[in-house]
N, C-alpha and C positions, 0 to 999 in steps of 0.2 A: 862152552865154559872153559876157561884156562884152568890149571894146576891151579894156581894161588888164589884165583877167584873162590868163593862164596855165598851160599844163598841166605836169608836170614830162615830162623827156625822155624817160622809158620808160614813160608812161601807157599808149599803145596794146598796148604788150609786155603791163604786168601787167594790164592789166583782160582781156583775151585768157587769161591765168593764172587769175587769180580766177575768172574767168567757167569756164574749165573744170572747176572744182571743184564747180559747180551744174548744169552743163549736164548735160539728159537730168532733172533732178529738179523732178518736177510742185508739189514744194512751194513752189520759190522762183521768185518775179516778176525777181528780177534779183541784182546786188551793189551794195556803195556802199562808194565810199574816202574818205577827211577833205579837207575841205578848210581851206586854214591862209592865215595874212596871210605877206604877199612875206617877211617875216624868220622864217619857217618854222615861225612858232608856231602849231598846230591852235586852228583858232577853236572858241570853247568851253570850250578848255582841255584838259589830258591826259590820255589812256585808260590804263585798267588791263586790256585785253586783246588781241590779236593779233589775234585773228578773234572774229564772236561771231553766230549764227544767231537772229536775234527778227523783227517786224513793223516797219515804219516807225513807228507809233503806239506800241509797246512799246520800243522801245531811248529815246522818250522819255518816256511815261510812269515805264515801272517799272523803266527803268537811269539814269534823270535823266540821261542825255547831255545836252547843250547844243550849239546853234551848226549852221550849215548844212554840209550833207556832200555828195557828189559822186555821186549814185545813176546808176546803169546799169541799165534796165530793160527787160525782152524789148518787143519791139515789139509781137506777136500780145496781151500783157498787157495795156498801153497803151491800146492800141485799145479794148478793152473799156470802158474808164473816161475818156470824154470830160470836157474841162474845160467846165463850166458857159463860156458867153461871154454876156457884156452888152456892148450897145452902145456908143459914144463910151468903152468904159475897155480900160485893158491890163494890169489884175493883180488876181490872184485870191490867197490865200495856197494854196500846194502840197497843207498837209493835208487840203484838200477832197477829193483826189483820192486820196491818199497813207493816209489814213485809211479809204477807202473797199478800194483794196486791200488793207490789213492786213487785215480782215477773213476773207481765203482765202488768202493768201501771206506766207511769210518773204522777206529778205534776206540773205545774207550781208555783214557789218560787214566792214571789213578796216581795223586801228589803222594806216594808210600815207597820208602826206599827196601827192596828185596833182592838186589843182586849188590854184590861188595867187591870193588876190584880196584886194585890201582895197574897204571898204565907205567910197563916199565921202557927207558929212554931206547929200545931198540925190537920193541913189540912192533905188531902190523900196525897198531891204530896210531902210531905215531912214525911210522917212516918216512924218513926222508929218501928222497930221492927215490920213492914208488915207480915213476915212468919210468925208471931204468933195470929195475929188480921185474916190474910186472907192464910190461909194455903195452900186451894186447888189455888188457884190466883195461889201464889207463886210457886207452885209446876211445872204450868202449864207453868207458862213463865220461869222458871230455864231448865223446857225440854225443852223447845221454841229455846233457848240462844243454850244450847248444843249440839243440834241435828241441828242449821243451819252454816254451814261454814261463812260464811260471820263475824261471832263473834268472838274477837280475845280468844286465850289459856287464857290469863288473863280474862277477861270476861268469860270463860266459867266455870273456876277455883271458881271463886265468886259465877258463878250460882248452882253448884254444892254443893259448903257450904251453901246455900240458899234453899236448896234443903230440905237438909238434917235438918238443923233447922225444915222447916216448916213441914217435914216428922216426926218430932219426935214430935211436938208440934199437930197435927192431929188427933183424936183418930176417928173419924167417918170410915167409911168405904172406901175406895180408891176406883175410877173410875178405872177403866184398865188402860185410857190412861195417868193415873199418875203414873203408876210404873214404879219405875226409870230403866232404861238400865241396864244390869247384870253387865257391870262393873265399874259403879256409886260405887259398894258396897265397893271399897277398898276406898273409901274417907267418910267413914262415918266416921270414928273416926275423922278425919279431920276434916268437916261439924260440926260434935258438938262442937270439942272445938275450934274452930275460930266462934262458934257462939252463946254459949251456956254461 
């Protein structure tokens, strides 16, 4: 949670509520409530449901939600699913991790806004130009994006210009599990100049 961020006054009540609605059931990893900007508007934009049981990867794939949400996730879960870390950086994008537990587990959605933040023009969740600030990050969720079906050609097309940016902007040493696929290599001239 940032400085300026906020939770509303009865968050620990209902997430304790929600949570009891899950608890005891081996399907779900956790729940997640909305998060919205200080003037109460869900970032994103409006739901058309109250509750809603899917995967973190499916409420945005195949319910086109939008917008970052407030997830509560068992800790023994968690654990299982470490976040990749690379060196000198401090941000990965979430669905690395997020996508890897959809996989085996649902969520329970809940249409309730309890986290309050606005997004200011120089924070993580709006950087520009990430593949150059956080290379290995970027590297790691562009093969993330590429290598799972569920991402549409257009999404994967991005990831791969993303790729390649932050391949060329890299100069340390590449982990293994950052070298790109063999035939990544005919979109490098791509990659650079749709991003360079």
């Amino acid at each position: 949670m940032d400085s300026d961020d906020y939770i509303a006054p009865n968050t620990t009540k209902r997430i304790a509520e929600m949570y009891s609605e899950i608890k005891g059931d081996s399907r779900f990893a956790g729940i997640s409530a909305m998060r919205a900007h200080f003037n109460g508007e869900r970032i994103g934009g409006k739901l058309n449901f109250k509750s809603i049981d899917t995967s973190m990867t499916e409420i945005r794939t195949r319910y086109k939600i939008k917008g970052d949400m407030a997830e509560v996730l068992k800790t023994e879960i968690l654990r299982l699913y470490p976040f990749p870390e690379f060196e000198g950086e401090n941000f990965l994008e979430e669905r690395v991790v997020w996508d890897e537990i959809s996989k085996k587990y649902l969520l329970r959605f809940f249409n309730e806004n309890l986290y309050f933040c606005e997004y200011l023009p120089d924070g993580l969740s709006k950087v520009r130009g990430r593949s150059v600030k956080f290379p290995q990050g970027s590297m790691c969720t562009s093969l993330f994006i590429i290598k799972n079906s569920h991402y549409s050609y257009k999404d994967k097309f991005r990831a791969i210009c993303v790729y390649w940016k932050a391949h060329f902007f890299y100069k340390g040493n590449k982990k293994p599990e950052l070298k790109p696929l063999w035939w990544m290599n005919f979109f490098y001239p791509l990659g650079i100049m749709f991003y360079i």
